[in-house]
C-alpha positions in Angstrom: 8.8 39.4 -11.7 11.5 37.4 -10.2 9.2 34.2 -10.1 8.3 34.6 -13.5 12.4 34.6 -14.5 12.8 31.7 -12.6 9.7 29.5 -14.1 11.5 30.6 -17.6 14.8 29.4 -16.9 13.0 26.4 -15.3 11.4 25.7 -18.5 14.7 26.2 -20.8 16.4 23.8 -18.8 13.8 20.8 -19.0 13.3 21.6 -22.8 17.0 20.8 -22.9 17.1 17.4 -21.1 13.7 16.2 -23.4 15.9 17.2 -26.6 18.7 14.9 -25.5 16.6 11.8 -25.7 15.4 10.2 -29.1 11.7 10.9 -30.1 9.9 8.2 -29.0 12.2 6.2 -26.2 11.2 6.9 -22.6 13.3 5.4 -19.8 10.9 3.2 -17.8 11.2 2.9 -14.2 12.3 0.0 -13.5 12.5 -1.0 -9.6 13.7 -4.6 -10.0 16.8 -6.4 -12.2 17.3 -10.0 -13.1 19.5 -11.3 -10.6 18.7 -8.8 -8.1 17.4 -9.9 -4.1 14.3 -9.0 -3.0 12.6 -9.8 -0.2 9.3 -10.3 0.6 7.2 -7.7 3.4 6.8 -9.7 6.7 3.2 -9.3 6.5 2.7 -11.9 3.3 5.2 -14.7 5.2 4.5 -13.9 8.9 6.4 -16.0 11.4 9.6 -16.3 8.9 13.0 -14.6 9.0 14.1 -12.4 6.4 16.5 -14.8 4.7 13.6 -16.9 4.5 11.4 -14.5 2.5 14.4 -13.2 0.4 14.7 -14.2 -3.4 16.3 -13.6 -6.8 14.9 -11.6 -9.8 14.8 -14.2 -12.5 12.9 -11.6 -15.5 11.0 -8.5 -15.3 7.9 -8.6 -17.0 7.0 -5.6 -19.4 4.0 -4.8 -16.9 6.5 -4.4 -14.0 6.1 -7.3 -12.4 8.6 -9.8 -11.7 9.3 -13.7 -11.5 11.4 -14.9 -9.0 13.9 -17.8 -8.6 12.6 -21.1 -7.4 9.2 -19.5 -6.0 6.0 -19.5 -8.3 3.8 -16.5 -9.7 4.2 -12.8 -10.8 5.0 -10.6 -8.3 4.2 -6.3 -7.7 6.4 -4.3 -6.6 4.4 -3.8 -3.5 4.3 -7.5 -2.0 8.2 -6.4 -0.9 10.5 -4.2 1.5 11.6 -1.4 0.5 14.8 -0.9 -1.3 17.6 0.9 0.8 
């Protein structure tokens, strides 16, 4: 019975947060901003140092991708290290 209160109140408070946003808008995840330093995963530039395979965010593309700063081509979220 006490699971069963605490999946309620569970539920009560996410229907609270969803009425706080408009209808419609959803806050995309966005894991890169223009002007931001990234830097690209060892693997993809072997044999350089990491301030050679860092770079700026120049635009985020609606599809998540990014270009970069003086280096060519859309790039996934996945060709770089991790954020700390």
């Amino acid at each position: 019975m006490a699971v069963g209160a605490i999946g309620a109140i569970g539920a009560v408070m996410l229907g609270r947060n969803g009425a706080r946003r408009k209808r419609g808008q959803s806050v995309p995840n966005r894991w890169a901003r223009p002007g931001m330093s990234v830097v690209f995963r060892a693997e993809l530039m072997p044999g350089r140092d990491g301030s050679e395979r860092t770079f700026q965010v120049k635009e985020l593309l609606p599809s998540g991708r990014v270009l970069l700063e003086n280096f060519a081509g859309e790039h996934a979220e996945k060709e770089f290290e991790e954020i700390r």
